[in-house]
VEXBASE-954002 format. One line per 3 residues: number of its first residue (from 1); for each residue x, y, z of N, C-alpha, C. Coordinates in nm, 2 decimals, always signed. Each point is the difference from the previous one (the first is absolute). Layout:
NUM = X Y Z X Y Z X Y Z; ...
//
This chain:
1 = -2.37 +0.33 -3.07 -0.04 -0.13 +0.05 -0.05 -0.08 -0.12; +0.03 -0.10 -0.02 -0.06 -0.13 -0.09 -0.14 -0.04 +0.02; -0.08 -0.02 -0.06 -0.15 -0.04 +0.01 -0.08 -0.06 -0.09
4 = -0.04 -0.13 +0.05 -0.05 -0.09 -0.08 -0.15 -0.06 +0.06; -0.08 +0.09 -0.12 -0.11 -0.07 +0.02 -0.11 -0.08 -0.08; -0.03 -0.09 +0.08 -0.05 -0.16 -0.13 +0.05 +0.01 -0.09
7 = +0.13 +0.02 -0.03 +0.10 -0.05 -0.10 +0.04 -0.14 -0.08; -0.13 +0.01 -0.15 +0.06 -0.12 -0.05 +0.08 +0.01 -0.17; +0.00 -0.07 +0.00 +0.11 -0.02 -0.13 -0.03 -0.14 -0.06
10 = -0.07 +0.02 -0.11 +0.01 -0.08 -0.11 +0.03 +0.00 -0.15; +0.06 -0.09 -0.09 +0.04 +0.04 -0.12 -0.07 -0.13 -0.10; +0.03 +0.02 -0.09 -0.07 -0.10 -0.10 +0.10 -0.09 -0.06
13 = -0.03 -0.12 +0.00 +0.10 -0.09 -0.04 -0.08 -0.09 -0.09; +0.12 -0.07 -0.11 -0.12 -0.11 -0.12 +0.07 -0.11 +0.00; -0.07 -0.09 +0.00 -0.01 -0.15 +0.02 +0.00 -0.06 -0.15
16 = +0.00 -0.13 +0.04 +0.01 -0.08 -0.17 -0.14 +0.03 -0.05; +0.02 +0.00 -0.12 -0.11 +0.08 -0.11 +0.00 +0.12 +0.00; +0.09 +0.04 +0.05 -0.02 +0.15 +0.00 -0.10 +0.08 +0.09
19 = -0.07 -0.07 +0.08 -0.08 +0.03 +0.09 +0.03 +0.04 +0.11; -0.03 +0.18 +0.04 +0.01 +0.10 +0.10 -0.02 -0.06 +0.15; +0.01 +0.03 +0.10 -0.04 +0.00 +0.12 +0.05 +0.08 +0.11
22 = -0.02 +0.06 +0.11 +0.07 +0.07 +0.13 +0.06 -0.02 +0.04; +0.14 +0.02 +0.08 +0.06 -0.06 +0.07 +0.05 +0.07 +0.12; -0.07 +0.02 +0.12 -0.03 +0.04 +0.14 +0.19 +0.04 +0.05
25 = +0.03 +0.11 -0.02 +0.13 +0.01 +0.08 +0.00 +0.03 +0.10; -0.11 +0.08 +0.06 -0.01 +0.07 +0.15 -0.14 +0.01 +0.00; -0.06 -0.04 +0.10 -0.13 -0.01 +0.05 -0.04 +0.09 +0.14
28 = -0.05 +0.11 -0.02 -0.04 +0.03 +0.14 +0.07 +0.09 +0.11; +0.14 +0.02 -0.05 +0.10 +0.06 +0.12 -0.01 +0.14 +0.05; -0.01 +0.02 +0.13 -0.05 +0.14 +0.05 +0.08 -0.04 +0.13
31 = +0.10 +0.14 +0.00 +0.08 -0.01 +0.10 +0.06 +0.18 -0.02; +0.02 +0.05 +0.10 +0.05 +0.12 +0.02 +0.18 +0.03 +0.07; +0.05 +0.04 -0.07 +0.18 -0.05 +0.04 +0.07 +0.12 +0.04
34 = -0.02 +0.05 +0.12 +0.11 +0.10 +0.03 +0.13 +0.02 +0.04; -0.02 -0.13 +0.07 +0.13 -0.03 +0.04 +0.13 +0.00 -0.10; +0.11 +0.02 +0.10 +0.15 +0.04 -0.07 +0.03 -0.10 -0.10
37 = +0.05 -0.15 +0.02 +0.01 -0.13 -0.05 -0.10 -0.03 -0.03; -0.04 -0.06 -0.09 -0.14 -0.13 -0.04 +0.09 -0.12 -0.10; -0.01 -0.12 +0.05 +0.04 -0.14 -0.02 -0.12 -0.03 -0.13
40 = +0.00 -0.09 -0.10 -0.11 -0.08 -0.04 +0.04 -0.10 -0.06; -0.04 -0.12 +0.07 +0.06 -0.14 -0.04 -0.12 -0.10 -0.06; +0.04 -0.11 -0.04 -0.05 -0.04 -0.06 +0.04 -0.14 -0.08
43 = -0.07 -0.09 -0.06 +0.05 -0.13 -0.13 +0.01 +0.09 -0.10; +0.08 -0.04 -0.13 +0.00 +0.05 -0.10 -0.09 +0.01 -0.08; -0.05 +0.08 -0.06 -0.14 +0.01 -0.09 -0.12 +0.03 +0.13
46 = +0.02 +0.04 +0.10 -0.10 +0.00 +0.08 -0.03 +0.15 +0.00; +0.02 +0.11 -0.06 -0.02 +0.12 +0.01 +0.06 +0.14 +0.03; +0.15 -0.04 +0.06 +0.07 +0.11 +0.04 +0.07 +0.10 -0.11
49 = +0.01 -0.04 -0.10 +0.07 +0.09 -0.05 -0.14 +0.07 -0.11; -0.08 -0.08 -0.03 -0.14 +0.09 -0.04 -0.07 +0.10 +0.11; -0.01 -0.03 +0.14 +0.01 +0.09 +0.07 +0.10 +0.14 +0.02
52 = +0.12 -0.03 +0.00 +0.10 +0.10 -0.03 +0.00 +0.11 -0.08; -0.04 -0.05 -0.13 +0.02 +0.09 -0.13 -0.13 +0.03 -0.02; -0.11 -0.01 +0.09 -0.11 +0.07 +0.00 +0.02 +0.15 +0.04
55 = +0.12 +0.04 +0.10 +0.03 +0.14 +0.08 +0.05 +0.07 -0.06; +0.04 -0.02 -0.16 +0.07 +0.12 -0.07 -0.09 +0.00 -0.13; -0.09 -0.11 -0.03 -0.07 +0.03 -0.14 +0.08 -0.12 -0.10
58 = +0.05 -0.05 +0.06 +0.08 -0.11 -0.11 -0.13 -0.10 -0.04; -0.05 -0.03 +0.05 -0.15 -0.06 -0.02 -0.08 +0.05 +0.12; -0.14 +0.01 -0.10 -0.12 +0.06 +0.12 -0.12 -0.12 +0.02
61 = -0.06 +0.06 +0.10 -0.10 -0.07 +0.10 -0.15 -0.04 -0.12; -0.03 -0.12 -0.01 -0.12 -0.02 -0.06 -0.12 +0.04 +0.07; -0.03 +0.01 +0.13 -0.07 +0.05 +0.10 +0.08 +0.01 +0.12
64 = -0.06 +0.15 +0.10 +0.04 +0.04 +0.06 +0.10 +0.10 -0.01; +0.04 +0.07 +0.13 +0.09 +0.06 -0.03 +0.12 +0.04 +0.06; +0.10 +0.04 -0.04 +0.16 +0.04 +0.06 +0.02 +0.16 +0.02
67 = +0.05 +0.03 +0.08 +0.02 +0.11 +0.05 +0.15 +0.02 +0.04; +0.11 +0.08 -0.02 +0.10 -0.01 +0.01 +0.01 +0.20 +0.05; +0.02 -0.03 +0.12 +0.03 +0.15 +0.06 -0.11 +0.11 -0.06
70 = -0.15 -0.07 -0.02 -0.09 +0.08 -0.06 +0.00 +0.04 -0.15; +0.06 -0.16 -0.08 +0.05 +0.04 -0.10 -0.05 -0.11 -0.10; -0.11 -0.02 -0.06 -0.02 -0.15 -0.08 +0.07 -0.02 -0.09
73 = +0.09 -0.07 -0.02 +0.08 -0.07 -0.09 -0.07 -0.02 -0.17; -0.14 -0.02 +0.03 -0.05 -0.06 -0.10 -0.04 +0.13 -0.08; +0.00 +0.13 +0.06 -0.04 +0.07 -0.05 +0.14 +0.12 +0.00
76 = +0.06 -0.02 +0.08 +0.11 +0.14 -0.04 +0.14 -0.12 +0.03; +0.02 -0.06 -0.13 +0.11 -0.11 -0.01 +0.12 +0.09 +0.06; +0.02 +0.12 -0.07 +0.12 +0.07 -0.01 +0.01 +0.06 +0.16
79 = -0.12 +0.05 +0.03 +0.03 +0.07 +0.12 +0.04 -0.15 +0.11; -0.09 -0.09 +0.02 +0.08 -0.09 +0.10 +0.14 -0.08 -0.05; +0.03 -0.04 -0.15 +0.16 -0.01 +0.00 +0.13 +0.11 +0.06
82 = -0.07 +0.12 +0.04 +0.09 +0.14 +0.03 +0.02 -0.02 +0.17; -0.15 -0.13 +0.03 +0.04 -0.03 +0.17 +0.03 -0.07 +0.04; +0.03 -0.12 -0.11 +0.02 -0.17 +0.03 +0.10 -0.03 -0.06
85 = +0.07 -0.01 +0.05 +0.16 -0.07 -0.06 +0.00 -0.14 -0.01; -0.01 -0.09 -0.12 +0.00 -0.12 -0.02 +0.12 -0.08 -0.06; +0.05 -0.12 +0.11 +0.14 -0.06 +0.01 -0.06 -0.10 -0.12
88 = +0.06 -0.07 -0.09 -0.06 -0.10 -0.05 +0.12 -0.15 +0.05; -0.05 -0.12 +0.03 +0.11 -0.14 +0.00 +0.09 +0.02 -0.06; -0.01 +0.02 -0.14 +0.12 -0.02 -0.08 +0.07 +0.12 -0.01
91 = +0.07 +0.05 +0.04 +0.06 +0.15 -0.08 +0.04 +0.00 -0.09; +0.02 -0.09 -0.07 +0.02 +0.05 -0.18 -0.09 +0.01 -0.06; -0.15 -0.03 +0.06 -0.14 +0.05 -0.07 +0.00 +0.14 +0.04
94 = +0.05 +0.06 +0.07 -0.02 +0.14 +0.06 +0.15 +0.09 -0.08; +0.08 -0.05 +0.00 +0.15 +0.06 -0.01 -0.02 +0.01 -0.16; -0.03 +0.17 -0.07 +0.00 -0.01 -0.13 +0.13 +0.10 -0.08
97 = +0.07 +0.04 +0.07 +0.16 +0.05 -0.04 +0.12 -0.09 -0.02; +0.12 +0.04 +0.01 +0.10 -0.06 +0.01 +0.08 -0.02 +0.07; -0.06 +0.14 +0.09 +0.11 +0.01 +0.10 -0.06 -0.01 +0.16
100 = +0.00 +0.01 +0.14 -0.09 +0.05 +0.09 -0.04 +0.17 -0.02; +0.10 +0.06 -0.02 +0.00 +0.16 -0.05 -0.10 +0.04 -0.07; +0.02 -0.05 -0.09 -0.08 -0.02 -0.14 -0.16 -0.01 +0.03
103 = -0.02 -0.10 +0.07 -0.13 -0.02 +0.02 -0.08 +0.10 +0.13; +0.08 +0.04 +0.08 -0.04 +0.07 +0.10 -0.03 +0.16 -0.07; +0.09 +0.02 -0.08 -0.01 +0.17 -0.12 -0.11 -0.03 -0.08
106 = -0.03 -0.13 +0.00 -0.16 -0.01 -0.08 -0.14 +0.00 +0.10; +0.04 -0.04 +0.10 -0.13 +0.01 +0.16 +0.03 +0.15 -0.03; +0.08 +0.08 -0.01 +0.01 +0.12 +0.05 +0.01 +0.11 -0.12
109 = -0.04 -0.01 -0.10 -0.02 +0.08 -0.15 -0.11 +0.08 +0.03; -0.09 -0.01 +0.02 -0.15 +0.07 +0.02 +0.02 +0.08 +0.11; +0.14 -0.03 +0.13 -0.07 +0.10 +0.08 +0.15 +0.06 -0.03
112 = +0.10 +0.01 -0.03 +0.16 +0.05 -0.05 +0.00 +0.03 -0.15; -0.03 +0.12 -0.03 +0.01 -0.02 -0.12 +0.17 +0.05 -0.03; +0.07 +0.09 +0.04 +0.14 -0.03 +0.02 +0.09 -0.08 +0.01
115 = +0.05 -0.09 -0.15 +0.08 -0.09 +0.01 +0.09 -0.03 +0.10; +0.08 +0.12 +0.04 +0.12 +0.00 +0.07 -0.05 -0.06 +0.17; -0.13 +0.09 +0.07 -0.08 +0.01 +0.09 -0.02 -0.19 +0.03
118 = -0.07 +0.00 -0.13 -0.07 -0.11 +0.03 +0.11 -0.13 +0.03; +0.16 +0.01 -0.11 +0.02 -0.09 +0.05 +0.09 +0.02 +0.14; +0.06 +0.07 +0.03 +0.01 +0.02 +0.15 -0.07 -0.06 +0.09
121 = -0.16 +0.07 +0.01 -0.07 -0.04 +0.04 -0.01 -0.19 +0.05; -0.01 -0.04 -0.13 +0.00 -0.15 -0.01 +0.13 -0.09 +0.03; +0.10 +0.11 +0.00 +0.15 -0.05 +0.11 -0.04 -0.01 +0.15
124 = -0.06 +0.08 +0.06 -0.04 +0.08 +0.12 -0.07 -0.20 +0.00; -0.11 +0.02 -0.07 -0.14 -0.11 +0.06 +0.15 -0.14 +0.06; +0.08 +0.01 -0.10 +0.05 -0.13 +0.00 +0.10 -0.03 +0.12
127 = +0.08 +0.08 +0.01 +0.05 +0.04 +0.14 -0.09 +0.00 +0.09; -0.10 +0.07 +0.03 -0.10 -0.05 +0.12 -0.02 -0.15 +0.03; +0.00 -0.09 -0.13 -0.06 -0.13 +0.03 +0.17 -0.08 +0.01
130 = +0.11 +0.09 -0.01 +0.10 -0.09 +0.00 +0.06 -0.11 -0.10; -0.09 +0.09 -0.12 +0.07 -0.07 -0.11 +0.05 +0.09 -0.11; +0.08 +0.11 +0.07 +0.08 +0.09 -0.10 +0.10 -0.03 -0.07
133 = +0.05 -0.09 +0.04 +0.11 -0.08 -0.06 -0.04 -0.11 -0.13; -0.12 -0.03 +0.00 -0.04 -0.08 -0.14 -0.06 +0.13 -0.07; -0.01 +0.13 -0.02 -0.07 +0.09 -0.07 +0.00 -0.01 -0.17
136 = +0.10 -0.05 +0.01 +0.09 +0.01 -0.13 -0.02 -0.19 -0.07; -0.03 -0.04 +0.04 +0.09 -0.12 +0.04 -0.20 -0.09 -0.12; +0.04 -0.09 -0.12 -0.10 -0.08 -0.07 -0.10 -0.07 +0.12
139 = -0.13 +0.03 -0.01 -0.10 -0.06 +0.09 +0.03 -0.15 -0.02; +0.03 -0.06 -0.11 +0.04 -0.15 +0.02 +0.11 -0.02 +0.02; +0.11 +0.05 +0.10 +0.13 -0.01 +0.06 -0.03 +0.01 +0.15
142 = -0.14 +0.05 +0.03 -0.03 +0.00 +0.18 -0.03 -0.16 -0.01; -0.05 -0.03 +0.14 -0.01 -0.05 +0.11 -0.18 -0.02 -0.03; -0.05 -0.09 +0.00 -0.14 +0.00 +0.03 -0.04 +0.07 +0.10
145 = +0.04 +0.03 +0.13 -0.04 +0.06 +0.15 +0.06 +0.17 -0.11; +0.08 +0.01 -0.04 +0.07 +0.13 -0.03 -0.12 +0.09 -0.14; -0.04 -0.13 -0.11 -0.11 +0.06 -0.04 -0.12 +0.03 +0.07
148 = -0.05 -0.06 +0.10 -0.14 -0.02 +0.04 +0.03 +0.13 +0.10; +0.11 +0.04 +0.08 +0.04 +0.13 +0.03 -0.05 +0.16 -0.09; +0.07 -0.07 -0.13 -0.02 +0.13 -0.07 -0.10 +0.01 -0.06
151 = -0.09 -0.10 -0.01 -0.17 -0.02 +0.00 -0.04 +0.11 +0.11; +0.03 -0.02 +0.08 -0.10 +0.04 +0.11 +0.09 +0.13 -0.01; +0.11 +0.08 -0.01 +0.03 +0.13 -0.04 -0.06 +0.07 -0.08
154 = -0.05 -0.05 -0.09 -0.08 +0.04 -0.14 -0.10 +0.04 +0.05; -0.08 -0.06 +0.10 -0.15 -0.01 +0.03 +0.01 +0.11 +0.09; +0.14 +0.04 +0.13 -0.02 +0.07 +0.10 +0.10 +0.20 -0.10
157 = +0.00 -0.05 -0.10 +0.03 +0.13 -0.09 -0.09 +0.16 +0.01; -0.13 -0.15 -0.04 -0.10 +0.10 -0.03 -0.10 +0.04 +0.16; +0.08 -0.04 +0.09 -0.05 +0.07 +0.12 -0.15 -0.05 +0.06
160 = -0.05 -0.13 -0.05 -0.18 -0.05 +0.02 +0.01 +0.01 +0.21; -0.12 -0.03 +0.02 -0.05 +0.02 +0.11 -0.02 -0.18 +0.06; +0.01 -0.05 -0.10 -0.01 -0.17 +0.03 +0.06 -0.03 -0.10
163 = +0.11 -0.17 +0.06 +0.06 -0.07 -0.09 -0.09 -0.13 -0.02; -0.02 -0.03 -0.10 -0.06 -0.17 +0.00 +0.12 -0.06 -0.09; +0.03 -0.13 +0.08 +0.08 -0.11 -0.04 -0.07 -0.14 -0.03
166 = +0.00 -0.04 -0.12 -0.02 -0.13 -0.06 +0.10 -0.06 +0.00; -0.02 -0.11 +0.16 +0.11 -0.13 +0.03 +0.16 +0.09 -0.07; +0.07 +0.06 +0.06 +0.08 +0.07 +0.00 +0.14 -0.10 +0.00
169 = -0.01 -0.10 +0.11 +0.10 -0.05 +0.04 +0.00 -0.13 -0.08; -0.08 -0.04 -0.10 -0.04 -0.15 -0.03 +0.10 -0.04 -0.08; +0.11 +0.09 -0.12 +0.09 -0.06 -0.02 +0.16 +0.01 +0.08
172 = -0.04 +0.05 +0.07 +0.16 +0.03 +0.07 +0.04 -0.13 +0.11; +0.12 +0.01 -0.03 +0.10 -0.09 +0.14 -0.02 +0.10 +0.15; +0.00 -0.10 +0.10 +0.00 +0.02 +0.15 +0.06 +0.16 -0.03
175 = +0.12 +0.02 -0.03 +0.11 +0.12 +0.05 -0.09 +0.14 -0.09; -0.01 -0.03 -0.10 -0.07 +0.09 -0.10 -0.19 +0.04 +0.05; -0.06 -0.14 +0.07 -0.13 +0.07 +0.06 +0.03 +0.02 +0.11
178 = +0.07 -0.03 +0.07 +0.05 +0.08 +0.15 +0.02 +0.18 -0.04; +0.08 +0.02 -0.09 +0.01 +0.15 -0.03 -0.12 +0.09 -0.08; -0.09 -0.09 -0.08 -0.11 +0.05 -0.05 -0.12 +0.02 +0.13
181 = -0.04 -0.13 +0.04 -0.07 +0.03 +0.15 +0.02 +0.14 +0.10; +0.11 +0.03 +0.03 +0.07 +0.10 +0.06 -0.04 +0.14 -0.07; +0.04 -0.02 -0.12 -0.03 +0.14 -0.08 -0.13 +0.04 +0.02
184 = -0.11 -0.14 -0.04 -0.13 +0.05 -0.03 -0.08 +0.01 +0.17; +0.06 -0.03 +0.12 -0.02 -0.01 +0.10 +0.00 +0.15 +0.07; +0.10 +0.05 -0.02 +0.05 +0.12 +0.02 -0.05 +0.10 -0.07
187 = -0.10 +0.02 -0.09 -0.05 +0.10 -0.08 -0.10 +0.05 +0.14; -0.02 +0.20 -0.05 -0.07 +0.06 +0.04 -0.15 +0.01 -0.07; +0.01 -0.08 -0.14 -0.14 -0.01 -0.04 -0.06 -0.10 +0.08
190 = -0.14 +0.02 -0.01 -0.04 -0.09 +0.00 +0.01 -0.17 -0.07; -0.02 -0.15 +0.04 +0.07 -0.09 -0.09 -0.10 -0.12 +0.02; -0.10 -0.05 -0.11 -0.02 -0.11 -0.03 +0.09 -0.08 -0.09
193 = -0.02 -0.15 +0.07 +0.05 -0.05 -0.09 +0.01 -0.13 +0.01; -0.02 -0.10 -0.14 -0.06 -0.14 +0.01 +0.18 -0.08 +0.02; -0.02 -0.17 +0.04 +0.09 -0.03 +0.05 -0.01 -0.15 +0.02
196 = +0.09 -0.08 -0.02 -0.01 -0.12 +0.00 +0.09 -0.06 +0.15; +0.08 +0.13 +0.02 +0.12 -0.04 +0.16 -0.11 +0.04 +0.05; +0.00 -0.11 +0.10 -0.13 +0.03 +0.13 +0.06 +0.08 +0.12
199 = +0.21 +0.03 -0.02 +0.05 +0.05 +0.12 -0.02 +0.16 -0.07; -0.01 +0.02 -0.10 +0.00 +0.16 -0.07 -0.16 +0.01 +0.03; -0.06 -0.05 -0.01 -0.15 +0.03 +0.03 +0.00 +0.00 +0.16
202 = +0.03 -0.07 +0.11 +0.02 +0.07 +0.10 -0.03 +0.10 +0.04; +0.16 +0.10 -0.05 +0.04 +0.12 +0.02 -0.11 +0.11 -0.06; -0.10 -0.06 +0.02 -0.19 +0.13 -0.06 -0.01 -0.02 +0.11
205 = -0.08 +0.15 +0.00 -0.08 +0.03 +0.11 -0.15 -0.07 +0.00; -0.01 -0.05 -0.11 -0.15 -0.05 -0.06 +0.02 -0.14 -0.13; -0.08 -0.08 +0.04 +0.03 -0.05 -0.17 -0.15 -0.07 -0.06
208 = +0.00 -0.02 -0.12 -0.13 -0.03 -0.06 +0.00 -0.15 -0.02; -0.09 -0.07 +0.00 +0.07 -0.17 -0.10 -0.13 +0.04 -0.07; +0.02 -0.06 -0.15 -0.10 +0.00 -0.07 +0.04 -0.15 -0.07
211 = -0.12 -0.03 +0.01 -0.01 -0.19 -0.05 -0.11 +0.02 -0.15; +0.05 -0.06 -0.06 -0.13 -0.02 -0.16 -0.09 +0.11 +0.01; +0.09 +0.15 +0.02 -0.02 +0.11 -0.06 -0.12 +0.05 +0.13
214 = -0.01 -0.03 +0.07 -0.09 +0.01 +0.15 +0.12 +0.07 +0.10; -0.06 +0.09 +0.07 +0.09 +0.11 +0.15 +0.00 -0.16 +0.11; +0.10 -0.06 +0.02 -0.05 -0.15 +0.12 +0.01 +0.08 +0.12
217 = +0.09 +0.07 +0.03 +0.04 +0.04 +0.11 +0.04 +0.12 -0.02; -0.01 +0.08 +0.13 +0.04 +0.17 +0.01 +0.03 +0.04 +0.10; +0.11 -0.02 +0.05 +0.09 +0.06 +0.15 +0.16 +0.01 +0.03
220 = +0.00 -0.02 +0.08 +0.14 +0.02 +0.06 +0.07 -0.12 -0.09; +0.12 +0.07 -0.02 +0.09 -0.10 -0.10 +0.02 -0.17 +0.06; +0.09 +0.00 +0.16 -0.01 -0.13 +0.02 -0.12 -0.10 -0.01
223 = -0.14 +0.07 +0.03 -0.12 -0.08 +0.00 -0.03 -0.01 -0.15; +0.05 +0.05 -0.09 -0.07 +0.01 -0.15 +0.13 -0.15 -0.01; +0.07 +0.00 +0.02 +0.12 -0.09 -0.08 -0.04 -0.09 +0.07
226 = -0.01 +0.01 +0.17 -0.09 -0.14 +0.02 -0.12 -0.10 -0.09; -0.06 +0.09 +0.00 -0.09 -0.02 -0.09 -0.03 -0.05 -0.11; +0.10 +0.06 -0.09 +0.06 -0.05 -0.13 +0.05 -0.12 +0.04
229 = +0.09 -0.03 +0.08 +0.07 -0.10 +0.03 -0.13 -0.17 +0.03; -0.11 +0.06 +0.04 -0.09 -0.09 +0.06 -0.05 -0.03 -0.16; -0.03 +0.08 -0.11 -0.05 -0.04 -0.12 +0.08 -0.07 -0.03
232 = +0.14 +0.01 -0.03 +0.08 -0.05 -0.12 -0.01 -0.13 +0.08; +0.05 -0.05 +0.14 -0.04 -0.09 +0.03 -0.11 -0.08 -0.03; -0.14 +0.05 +0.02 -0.09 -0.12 -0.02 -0.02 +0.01 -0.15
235 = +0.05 +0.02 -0.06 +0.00 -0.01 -0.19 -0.13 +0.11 -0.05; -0.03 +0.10 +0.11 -0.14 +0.05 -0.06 +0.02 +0.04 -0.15; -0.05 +0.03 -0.04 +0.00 +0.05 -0.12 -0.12 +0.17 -0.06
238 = -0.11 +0.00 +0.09 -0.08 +0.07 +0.02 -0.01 +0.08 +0.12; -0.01 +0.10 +0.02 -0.04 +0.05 +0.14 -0.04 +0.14 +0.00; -0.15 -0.01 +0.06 -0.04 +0.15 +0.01 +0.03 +0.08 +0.16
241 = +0.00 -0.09 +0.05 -0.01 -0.03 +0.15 +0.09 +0.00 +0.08; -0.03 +0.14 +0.08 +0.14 +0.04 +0.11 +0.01 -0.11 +0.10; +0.13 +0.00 +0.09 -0.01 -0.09 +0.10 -0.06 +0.08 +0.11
244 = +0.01 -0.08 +0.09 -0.04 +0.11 +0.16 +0.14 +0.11 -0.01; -0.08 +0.14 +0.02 +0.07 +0.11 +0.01 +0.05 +0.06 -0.06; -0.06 -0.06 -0.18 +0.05 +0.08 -0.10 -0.10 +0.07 +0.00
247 = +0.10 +0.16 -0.05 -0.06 +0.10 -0.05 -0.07 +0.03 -0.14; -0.10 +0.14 +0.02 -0.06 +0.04 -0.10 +0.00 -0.09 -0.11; -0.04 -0.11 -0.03 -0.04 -0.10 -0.08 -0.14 +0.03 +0.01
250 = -0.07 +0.00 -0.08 -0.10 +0.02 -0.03 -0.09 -0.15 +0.01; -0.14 +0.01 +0.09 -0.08 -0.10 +0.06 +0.10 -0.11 +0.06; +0.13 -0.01 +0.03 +0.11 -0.07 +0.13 -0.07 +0.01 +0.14
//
């Protein structure tokens, strides 16, 4: 299970003259996430994806703390990357081979040390996800939906216990996040994941909004996108403050 408590995040940023100051990414967030699906939406720059990359150690918590299946990130990087499978937006920031093959025999070196084994193996992953037919085939000759596929093969290689996806669908056409949605929908892991389609956030059993790095709301997906929906409307820009019947927000 996922667990966040008074989780903030700040980093240091310099201004003209050279002059230091804080800059608040996450203030405050305590929420506990068991559930199957978790949604987390949001404005851009408002916190979701510094949220996210808190659950594998990609960056850690300036106060408070993270817990990932009993596992702090900030302290055993390596043991919660072996539980958290992390999708990133772009798949050519993630995609570091030539081939999909290629890259999956590299997820899978540490635990195959048998060339032949391993790459089999990483035929096997790709056929599962229905992309055995590009195995062979230059990562820049797929499909945006076909890389962001073999993204998320890479990640389901090494077998984690949870996937987290960073806005997964953000560069793909209708046809291409129609078949990524599906994929990452259908997993037996567990799946957070942040999102700018308010119909892909939906499909949570839960979802988070976080506004200028503050938890706004914490419940059921349709009432969280309500929600969000009621911010972006009145132009807020701020908000610590659940609506009626948001959840575990802290003093809501």
């Amino acid at each position: 299970m996922i667990e966040l408590h008074d989780v903030s995040v700040a980093v240091p940023v310099w201004g003209d003259g050279g002059r230091q100051r804080t800059k608040q990414l996450l203030t405050g967030v305590t929420a506990s996430l068991p559930e199957q699906r978790v949604a987390v939406v949001g404005a851009n720059g408002s916190g979701k994806s510094t949220l996210l990359r808190l659950l594998n150690g990609l960056i850690t918590a300036s106060a408070g703390r993270v817990l990932v299946d009993g596992i702090d990130p900030a302290r055993d990087g390596k043991g919660a990357r072996q539980r958290v499978g992390f999708v990133f937006t772009d798949p050519l920031s993630q995609l570091v081979m030539s081939t999909p093959a290629d890259d999956i025999e590299l997820s899978l070196r540490k635990r195959i040390r048998d060339r032949k084994e391993r790459a089999a193996r990483a035929q096997a992953v790709l056929d599962e996800r229905g992309l055995g037919d590009v195995a062979h085939q230059s990562i820049y000759d797929l499909s945006g939906g076909e890389r962001q596929l073999v993204s998320l093969a890479t990640v389901l290689a090494i077998e984690p216990a949870i996937v987290v996806a960073d806005e997964p669908t953000t560069l793909l056409d209708l046809r291409n996040r129609m078949d990524v949605c599906e994929a990452l929908l259908g997993l037996p892991q567990q799946l957070l994941y942040a999102t700018h389609d308010l119909d892909f956030a939906a499909q949570a059993d839960r979802a988070l909004v976080i506004q200028e790095g503050r938890l706004s709301f914490d419940g059921p997906a349709a009432e969280a996108i309500s929600h969000y929906r009621g911010l972006m409307a009145s132009g807020t820009r701020a908000s610590g403050r659940g609506a009626p019947g948001a959840k575990a927000v802290g003093g809501a």
